[in-house]
GUROBA-626736 format. One record per residue: z, y, x of N, C-alpha, C, O, CB in turn; residue number from 1; residue in one letter. Coordinates in steps of 0.1 Angstrom, whole numbers, padded with zeros to 4 digits. Glycine has a CB too. Layout:
<tortis>
<torti n_c3="Z" n_c2="Y" n_c1="X" ca_c3="Z" ca_c2="Y" ca_c1="X" c_c3="Z" c_c2="Y" c_c1="X" o_c3="Z" o_c2="Y" o_c1="X" cb_c3="Z" cb_c2="Y" cb_c1="X" num="NUM" residuo="A"/>
...
</tortis>
This chain:
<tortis>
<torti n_c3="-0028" n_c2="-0373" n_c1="-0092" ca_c3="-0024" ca_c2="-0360" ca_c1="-0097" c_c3="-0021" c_c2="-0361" c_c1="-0112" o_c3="-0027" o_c2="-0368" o_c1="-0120" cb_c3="-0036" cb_c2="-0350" cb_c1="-0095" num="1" residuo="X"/>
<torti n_c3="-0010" n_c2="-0353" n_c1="-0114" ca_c3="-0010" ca_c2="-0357" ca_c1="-0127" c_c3="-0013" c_c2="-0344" c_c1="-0138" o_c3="-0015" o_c2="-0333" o_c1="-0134" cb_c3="0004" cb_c2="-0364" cb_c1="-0130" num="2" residuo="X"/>
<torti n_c3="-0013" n_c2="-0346" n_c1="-0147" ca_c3="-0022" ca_c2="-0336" ca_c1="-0155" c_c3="-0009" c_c2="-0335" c_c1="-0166" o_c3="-0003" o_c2="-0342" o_c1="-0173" cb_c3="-0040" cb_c2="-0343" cb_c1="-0161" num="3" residuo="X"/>
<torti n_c3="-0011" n_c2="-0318" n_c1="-0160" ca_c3="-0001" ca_c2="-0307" ca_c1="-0171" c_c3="-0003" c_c2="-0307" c_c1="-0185" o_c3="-0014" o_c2="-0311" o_c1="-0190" cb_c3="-0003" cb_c2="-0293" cb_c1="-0168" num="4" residuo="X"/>
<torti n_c3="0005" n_c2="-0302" n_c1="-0191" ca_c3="0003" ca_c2="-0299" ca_c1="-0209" c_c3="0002" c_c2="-0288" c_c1="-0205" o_c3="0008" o_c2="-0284" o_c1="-0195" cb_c3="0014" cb_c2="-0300" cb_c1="-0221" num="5" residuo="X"/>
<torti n_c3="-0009" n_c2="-0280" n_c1="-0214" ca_c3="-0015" ca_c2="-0268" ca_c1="-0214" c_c3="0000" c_c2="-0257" c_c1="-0219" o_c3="0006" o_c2="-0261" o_c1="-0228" cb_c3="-0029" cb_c2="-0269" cb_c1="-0224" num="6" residuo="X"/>
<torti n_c3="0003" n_c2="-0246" n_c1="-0214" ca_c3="0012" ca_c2="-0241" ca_c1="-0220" c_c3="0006" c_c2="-0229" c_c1="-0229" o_c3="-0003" o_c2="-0221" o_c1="-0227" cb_c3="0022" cb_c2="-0236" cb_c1="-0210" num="7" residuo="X"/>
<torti n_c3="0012" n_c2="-0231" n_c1="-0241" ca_c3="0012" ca_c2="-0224" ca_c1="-0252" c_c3="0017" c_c2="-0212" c_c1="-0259" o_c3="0014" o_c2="-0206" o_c1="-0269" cb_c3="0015" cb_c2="-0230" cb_c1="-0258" num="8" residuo="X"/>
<torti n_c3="0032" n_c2="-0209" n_c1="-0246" ca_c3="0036" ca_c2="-0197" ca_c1="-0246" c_c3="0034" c_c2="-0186" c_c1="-0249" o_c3="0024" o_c2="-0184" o_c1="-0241" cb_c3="0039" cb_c2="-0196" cb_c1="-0240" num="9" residuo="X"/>
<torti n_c3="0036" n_c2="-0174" n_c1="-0256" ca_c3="0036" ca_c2="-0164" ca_c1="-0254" c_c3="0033" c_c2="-0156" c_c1="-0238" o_c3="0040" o_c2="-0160" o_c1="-0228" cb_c3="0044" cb_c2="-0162" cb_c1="-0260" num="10" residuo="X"/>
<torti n_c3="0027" n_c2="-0147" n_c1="-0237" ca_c3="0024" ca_c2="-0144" ca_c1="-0224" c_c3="0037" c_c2="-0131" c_c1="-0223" o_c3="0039" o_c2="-0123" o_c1="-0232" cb_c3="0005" cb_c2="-0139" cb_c1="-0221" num="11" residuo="X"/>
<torti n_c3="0043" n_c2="-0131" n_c1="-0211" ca_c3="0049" ca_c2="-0119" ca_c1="-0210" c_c3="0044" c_c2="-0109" c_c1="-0198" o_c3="0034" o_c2="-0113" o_c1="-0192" cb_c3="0063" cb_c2="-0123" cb_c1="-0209" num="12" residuo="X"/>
<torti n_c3="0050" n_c2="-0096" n_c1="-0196" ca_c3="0044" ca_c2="-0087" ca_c1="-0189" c_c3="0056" c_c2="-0082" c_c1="-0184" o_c3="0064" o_c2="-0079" o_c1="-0193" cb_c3="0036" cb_c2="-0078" cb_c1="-0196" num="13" residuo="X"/>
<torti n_c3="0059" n_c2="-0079" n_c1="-0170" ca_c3="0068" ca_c2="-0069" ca_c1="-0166" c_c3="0063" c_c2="-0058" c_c1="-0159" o_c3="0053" o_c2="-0059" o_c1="-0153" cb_c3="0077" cb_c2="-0074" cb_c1="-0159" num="14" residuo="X"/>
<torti n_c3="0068" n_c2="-0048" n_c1="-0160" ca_c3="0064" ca_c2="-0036" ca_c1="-0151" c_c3="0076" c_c2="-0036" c_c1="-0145" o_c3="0088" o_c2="-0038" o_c1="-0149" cb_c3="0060" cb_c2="-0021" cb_c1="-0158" num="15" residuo="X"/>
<torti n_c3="0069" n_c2="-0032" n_c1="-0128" ca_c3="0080" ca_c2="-0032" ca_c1="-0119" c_c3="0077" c_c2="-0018" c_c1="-0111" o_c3="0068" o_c2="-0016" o_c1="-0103" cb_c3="0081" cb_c2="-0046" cb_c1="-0109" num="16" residuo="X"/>
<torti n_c3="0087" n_c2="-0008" n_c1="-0114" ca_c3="0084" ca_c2="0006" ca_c1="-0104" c_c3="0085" c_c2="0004" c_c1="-0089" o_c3="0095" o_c2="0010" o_c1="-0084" cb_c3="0094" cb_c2="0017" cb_c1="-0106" num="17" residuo="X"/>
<torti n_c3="0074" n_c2="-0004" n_c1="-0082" ca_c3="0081" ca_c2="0001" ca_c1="-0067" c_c3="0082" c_c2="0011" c_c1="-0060" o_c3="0090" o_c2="0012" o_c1="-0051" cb_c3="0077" cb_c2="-0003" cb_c1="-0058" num="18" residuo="X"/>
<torti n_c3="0074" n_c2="0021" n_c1="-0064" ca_c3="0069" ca_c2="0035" ca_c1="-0059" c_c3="0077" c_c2="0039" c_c1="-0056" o_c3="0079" o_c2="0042" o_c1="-0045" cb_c3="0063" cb_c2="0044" cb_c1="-0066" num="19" residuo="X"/>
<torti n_c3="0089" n_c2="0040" n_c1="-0066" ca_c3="0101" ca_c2="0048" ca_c1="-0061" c_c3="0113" c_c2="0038" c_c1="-0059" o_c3="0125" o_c2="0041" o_c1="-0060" cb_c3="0106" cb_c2="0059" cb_c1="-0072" num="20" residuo="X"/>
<torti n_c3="0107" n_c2="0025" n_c1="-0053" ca_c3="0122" ca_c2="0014" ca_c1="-0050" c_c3="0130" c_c2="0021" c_c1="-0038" o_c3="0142" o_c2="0023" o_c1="-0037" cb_c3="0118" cb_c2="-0006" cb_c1="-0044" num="21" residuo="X"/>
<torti n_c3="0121" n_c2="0025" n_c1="-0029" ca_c3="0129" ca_c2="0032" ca_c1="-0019" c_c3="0135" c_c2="0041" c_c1="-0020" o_c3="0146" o_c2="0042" o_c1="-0015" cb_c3="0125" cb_c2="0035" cb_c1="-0012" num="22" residuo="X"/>
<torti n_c3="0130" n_c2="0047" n_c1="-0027" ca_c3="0134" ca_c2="0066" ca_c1="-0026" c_c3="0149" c_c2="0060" c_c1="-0035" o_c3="0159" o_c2="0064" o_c1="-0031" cb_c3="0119" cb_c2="0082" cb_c1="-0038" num="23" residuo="X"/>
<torti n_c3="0150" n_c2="0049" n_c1="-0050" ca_c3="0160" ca_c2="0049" ca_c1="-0053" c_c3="0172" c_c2="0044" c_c1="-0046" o_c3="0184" o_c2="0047" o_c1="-0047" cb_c3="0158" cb_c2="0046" cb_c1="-0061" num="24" residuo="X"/>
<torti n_c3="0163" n_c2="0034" n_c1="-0036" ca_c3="0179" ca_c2="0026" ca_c1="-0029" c_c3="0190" c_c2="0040" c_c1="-0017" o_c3="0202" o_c2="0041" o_c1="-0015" cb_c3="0171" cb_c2="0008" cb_c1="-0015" num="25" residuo="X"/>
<torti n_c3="0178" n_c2="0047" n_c1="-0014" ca_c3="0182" ca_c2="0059" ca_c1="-0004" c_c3="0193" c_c2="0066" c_c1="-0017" o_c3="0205" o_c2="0068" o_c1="-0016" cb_c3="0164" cb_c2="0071" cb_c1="0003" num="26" residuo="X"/>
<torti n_c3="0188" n_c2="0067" n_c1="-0025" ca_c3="0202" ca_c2="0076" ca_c1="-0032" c_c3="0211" c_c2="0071" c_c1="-0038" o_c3="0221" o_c2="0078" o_c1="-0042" cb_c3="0200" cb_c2="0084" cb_c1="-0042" num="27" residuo="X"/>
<torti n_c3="0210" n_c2="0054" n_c1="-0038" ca_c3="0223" ca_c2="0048" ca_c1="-0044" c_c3="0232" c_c2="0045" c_c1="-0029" o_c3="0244" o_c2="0045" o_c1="-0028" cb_c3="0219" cb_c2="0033" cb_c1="-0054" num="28" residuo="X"/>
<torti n_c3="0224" n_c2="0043" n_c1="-0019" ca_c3="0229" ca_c2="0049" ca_c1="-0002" c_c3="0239" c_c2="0061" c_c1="-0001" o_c3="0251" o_c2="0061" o_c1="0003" cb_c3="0214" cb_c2="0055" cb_c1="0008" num="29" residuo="X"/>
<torti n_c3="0231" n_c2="0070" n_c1="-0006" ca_c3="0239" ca_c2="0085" ca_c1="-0001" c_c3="0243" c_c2="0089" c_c1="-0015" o_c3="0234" o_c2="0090" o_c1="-0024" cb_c3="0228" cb_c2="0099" cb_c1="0009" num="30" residuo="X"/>
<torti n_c3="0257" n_c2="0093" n_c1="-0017" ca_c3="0257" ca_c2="0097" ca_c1="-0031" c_c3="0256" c_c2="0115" c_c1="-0029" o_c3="0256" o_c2="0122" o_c1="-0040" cb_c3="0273" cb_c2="0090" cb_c1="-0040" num="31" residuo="X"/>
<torti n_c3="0255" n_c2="0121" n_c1="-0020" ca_c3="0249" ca_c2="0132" ca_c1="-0018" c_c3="0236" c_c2="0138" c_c1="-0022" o_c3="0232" o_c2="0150" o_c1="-0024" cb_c3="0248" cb_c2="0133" cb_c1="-0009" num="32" residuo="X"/>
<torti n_c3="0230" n_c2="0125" n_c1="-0024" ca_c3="0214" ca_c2="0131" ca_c1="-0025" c_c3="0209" c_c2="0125" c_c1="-0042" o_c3="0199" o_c2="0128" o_c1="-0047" cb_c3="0200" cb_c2="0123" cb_c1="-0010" num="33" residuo="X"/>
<torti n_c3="0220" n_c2="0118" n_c1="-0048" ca_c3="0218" ca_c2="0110" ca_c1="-0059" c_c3="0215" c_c2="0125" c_c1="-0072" o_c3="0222" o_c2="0134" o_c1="-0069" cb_c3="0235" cb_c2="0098" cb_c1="-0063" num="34" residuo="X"/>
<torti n_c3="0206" n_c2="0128" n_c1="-0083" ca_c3="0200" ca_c2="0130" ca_c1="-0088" c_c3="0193" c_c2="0140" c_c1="-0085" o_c3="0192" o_c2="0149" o_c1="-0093" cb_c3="0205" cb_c2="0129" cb_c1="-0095" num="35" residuo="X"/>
<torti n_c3="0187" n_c2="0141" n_c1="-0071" ca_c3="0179" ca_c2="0150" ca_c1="-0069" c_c3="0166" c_c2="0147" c_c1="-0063" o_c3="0162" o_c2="0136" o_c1="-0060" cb_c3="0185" cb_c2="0158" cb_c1="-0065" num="36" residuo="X"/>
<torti n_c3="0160" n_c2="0158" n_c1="-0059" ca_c3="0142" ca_c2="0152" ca_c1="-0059" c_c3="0142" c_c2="0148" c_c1="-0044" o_c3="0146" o_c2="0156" o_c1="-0035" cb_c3="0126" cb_c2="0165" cb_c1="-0063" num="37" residuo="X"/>
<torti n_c3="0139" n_c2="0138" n_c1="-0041" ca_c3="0139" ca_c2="0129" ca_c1="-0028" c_c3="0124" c_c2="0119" c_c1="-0023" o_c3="0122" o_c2="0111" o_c1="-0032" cb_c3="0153" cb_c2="0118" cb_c1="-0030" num="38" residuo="X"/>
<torti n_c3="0115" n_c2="0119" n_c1="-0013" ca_c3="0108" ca_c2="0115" ca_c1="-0005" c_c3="0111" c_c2="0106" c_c1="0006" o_c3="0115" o_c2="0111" o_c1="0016" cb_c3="0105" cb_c2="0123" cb_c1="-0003" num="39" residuo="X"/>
<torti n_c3="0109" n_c2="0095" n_c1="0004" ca_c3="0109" ca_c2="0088" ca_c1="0016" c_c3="0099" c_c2="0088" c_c1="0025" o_c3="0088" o_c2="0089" o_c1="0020" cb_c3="0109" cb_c2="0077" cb_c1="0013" num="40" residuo="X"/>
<torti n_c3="0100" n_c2="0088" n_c1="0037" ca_c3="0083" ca_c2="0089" ca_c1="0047" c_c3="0091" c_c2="0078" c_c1="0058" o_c3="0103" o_c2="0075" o_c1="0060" cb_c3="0077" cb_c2="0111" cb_c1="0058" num="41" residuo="X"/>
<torti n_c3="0077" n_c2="0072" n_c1="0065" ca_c3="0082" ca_c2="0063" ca_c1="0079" c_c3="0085" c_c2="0073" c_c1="0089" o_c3="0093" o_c2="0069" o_c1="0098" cb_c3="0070" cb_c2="0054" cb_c1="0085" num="42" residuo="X"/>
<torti n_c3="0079" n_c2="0086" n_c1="0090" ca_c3="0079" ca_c2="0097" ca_c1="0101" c_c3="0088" c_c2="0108" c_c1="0094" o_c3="0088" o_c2="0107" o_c1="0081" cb_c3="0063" cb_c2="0104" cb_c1="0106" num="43" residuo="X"/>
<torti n_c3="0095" n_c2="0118" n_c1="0101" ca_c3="0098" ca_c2="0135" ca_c1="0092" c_c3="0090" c_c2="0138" c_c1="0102" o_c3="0097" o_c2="0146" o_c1="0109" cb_c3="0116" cb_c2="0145" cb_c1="0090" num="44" residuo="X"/>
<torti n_c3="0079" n_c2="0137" n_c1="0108" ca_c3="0072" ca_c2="0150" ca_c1="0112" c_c3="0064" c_c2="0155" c_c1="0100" o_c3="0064" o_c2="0148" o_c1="0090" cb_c3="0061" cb_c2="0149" cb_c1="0124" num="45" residuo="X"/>
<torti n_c3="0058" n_c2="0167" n_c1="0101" ca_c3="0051" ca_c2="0173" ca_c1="0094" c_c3="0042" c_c2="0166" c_c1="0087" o_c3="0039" o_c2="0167" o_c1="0075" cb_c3="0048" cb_c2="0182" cb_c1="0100" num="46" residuo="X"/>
<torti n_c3="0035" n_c2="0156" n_c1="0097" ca_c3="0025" ca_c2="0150" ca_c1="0094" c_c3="0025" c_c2="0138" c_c1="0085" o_c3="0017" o_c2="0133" o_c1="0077" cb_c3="0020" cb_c2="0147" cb_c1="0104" num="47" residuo="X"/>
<torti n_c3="0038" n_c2="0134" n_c1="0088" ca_c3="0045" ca_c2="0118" ca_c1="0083" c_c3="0042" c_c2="0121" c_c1="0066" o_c3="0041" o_c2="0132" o_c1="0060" cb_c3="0066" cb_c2="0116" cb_c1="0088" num="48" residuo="X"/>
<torti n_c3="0040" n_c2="0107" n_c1="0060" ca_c3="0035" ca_c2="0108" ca_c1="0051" c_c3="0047" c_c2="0098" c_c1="0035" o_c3="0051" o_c2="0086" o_c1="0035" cb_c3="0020" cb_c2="0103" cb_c1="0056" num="49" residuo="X"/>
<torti n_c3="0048" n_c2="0106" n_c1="0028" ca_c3="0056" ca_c2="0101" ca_c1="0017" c_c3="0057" c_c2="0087" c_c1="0011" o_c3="0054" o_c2="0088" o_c1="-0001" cb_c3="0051" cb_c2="0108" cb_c1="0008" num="50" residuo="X"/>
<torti n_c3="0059" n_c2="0078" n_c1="0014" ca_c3="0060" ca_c2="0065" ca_c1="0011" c_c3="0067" c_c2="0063" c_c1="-0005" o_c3="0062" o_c2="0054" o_c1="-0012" cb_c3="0069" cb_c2="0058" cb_c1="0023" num="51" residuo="X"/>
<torti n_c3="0076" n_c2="0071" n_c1="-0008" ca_c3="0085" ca_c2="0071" ca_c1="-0019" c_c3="0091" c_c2="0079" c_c1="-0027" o_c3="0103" o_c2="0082" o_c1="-0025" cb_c3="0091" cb_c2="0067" cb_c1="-0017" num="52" residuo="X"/>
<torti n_c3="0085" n_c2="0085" n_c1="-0038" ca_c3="0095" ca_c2="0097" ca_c1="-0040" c_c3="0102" c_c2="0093" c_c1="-0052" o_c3="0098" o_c2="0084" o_c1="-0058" cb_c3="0087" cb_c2="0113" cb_c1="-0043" num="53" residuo="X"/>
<torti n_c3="0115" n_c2="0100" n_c1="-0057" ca_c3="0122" ca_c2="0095" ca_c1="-0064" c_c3="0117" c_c2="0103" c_c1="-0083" o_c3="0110" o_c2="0113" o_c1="-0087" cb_c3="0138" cb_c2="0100" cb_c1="-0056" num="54" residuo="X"/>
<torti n_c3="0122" n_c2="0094" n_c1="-0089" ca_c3="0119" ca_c2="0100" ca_c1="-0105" c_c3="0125" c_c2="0115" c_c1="-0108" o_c3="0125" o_c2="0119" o_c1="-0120" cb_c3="0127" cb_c2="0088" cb_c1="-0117" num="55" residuo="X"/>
<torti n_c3="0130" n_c2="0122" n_c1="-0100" ca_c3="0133" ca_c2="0138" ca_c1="-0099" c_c3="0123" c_c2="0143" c_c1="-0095" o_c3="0116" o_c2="0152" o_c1="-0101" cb_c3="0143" cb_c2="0143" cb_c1="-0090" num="56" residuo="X"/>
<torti n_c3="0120" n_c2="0138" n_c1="-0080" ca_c3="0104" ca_c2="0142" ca_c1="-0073" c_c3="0094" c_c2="0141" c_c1="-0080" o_c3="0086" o_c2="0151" o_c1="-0082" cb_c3="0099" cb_c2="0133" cb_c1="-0062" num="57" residuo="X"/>
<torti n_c3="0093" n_c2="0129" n_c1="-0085" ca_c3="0079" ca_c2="0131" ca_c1="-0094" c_c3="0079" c_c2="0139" c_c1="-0102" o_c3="0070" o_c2="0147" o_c1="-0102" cb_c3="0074" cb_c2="0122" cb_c1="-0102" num="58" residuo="X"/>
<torti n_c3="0090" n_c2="0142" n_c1="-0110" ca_c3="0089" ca_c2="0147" ca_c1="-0122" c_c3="0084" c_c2="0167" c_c1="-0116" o_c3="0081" o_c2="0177" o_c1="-0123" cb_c3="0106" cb_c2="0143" cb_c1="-0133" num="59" residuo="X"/>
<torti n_c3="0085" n_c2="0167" n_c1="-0101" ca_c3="0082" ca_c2="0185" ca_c1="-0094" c_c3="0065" c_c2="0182" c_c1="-0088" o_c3="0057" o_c2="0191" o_c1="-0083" cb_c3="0096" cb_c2="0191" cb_c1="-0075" num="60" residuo="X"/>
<torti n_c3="0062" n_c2="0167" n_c1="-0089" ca_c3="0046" ca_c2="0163" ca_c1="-0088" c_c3="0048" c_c2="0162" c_c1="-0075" o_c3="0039" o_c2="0167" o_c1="-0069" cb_c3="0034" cb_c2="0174" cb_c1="-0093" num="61" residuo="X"/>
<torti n_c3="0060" n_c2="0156" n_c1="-0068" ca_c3="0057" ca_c2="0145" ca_c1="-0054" c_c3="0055" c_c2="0136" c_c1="-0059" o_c3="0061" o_c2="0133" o_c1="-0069" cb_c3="0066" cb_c2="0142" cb_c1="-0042" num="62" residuo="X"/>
<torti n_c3="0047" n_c2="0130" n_c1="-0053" ca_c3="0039" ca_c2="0117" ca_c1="-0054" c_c3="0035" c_c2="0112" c_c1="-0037" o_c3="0039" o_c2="0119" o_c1="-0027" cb_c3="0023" cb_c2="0120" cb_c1="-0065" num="63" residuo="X"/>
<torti n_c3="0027" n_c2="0102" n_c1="-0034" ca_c3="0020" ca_c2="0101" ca_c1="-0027" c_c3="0010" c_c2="0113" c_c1="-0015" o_c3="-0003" o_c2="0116" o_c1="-0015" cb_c3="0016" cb_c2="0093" cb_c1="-0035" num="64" residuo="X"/>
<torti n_c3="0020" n_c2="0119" n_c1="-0006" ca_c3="0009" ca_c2="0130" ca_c1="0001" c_c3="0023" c_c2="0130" c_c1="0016" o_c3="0034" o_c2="0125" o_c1="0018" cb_c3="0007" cb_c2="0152" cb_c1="-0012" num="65" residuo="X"/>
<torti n_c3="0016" n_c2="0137" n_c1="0022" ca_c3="0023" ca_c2="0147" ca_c1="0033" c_c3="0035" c_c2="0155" c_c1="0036" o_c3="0035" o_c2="0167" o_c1="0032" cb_c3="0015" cb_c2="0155" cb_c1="0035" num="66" residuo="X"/>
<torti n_c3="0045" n_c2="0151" n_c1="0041" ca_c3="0054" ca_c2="0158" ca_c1="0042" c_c3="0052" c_c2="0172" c_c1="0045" o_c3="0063" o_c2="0178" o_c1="0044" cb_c3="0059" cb_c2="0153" cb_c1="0048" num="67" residuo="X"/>
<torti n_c3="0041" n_c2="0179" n_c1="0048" ca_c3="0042" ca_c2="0195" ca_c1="0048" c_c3="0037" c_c2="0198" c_c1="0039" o_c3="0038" o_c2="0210" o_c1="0036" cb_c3="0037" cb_c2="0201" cb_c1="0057" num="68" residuo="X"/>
<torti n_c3="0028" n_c2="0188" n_c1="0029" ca_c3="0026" ca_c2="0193" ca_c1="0016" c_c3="0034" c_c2="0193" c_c1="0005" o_c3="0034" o_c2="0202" o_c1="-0003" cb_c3="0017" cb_c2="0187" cb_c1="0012" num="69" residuo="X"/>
<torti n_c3="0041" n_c2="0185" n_c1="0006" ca_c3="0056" ca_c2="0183" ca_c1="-0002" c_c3="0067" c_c2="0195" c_c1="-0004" o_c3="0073" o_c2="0200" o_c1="-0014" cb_c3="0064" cb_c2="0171" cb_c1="0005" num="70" residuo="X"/>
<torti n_c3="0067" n_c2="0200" n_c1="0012" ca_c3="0077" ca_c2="0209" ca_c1="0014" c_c3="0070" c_c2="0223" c_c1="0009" o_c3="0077" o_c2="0232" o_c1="0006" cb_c3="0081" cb_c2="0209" cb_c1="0030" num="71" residuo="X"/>
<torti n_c3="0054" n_c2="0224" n_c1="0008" ca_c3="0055" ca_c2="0239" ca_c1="0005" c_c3="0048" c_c2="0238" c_c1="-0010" o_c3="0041" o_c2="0247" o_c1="-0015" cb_c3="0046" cb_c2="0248" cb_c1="0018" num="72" residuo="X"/>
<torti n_c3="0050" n_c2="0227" n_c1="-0016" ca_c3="0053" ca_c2="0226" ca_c1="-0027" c_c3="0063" c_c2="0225" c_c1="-0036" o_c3="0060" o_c2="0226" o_c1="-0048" cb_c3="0049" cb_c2="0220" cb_c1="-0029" num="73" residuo="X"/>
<torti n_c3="0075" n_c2="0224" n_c1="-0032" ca_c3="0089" ca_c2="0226" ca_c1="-0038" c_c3="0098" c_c2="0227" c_c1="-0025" o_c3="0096" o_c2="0222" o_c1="-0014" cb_c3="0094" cb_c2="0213" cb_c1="-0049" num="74" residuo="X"/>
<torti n_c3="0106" n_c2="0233" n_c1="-0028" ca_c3="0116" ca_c2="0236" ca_c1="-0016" c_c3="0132" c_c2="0228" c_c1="-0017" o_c3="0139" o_c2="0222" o_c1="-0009" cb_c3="0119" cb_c2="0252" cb_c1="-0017" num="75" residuo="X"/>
<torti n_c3="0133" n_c2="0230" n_c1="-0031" ca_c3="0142" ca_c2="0215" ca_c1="-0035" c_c3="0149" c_c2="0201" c_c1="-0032" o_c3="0160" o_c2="0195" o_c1="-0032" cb_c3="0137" cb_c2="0211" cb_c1="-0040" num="76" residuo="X"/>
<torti n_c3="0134" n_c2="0198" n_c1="-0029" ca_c3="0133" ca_c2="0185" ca_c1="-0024" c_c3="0136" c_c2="0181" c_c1="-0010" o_c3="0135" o_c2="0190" o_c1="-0001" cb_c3="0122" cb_c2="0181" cb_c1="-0026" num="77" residuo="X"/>
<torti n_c3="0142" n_c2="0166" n_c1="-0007" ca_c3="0144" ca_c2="0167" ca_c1="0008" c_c3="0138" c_c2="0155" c_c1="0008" o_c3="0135" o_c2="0148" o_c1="-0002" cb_c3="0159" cb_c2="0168" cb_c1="0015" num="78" residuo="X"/>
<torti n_c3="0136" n_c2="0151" n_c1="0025" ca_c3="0127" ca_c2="0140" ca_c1="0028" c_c3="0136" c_c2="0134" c_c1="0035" o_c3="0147" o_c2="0139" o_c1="0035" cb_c3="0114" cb_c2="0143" cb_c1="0036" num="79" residuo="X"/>
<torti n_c3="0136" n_c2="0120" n_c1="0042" ca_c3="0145" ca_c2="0114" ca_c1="0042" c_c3="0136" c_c2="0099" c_c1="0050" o_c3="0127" o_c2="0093" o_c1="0046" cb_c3="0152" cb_c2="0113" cb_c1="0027" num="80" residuo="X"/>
<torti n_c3="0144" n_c2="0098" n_c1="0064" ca_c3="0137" ca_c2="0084" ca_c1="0065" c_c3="0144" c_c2="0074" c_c1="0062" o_c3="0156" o_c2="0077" o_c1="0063" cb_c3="0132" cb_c2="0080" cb_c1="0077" num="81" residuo="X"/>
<torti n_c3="0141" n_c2="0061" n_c1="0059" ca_c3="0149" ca_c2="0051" ca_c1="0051" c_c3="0160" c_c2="0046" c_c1="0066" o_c3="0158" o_c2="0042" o_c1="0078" cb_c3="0137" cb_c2="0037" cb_c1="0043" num="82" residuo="X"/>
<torti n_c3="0172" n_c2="0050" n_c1="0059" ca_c3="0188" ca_c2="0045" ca_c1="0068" c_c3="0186" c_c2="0030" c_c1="0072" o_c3="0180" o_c2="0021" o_c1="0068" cb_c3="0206" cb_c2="0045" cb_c1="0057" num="83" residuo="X"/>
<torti n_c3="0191" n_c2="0032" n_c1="0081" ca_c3="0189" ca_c2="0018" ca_c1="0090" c_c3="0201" c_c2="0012" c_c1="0090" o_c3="0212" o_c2="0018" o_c1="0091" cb_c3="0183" cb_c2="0020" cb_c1="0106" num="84" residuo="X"/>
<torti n_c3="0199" n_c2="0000" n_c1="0089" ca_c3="0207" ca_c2="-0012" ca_c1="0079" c_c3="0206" c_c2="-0024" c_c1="0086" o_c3="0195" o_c2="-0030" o_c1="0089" cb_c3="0200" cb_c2="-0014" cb_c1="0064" num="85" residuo="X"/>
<torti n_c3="0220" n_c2="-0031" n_c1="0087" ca_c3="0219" ca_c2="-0046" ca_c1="0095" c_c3="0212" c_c2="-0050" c_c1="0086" o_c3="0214" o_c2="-0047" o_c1="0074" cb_c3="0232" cb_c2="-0056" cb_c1="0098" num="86" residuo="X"/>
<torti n_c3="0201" n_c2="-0060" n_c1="0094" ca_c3="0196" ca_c2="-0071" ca_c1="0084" c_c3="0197" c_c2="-0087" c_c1="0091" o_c3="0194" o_c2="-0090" o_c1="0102" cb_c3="0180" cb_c2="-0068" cb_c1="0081" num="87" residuo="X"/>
<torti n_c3="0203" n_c2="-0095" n_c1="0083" ca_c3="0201" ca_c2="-0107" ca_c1="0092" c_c3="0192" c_c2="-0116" c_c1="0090" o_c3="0188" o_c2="-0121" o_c1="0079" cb_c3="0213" cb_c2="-0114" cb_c1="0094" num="88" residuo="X"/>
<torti n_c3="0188" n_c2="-0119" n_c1="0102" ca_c3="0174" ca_c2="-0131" ca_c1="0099" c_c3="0180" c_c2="-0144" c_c1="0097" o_c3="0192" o_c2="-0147" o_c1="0098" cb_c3="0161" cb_c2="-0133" cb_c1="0114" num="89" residuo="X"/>
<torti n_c3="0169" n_c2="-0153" n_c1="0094" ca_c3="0174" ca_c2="-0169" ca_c1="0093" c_c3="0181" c_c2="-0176" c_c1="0103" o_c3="0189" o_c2="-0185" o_c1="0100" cb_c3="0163" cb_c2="-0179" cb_c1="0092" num="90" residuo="X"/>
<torti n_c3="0178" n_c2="-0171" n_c1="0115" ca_c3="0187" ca_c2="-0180" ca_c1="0126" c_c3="0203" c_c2="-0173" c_c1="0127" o_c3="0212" o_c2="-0179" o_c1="0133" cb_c3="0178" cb_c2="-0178" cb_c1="0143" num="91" residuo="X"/>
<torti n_c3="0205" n_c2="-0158" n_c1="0121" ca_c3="0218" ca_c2="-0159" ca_c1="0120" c_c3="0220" c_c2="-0145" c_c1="0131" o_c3="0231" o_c2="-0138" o_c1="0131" cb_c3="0225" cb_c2="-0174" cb_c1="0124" num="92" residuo="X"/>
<torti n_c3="0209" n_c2="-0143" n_c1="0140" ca_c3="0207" ca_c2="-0129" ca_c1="0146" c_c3="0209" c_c2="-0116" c_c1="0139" o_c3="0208" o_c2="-0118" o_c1="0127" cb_c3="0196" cb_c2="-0128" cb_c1="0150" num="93" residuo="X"/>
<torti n_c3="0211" n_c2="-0104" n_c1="0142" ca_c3="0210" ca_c2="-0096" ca_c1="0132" c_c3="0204" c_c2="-0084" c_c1="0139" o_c3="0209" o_c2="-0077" o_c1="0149" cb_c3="0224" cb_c2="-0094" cb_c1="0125" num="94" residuo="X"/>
<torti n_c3="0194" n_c2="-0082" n_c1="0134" ca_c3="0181" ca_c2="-0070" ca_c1="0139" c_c3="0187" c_c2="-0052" c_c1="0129" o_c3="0191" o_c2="-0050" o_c1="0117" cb_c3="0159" cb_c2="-0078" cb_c1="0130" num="95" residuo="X"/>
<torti n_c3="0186" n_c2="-0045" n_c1="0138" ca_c3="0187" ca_c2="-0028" ca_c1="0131" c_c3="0168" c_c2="-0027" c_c1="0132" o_c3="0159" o_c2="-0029" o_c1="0139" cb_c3="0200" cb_c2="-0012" cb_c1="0145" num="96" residuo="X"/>
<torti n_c3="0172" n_c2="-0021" n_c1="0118" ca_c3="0162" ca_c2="-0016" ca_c1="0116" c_c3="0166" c_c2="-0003" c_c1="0111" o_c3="0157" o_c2="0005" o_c1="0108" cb_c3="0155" cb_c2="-0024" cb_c1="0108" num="97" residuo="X"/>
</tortis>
């Protein structure tokens, strides 16, 4: 094994927003829904729950909750399940998701 030099660097820090990675990619998706307050959920039932809301959303205090709580908390806002998109795996197949 061989033995590292200790690094001496300055330490750095990034902040990374994922909270709203979805909710942003959905509006650079649809330019329809681009600056307005948006929710991602895995479900739109009532019950289905907010995975993502966009920096408009937050700023009306969606966050993390229930899509029927969302809705009868601002009317504004729309929910949205994430668009389904070729993806291709390593062997060269290509799965919808």
């Amino acid at each position: 094994m061989t033995d590292l030099p200790i690094n001496t660097a300055k330490p750095l820090t990034m902040h990374i927003d994922l909270n709203s990675c979805y909710a942003i990619i959905e509006q650079q998706a649809n330019r329809l829904i681009r600056h307005k307050p948006v929710g991602v959920a895995a479900y739109d039932s009532p019950g289905g729950f907010i995975i993502a809301s966009s920096y408009e959303a937050r700023r009306q205090g969606i966050k993390l909750m229930r899509i029927r709580d969302a809705k009868s908390w601002t009317r504004t806002s729309s929910s949205s399940r994430p668009t389904q998109r070729n993806i291709s795996t390593p062997t060269g197949a290509s799965k919808r998701y």
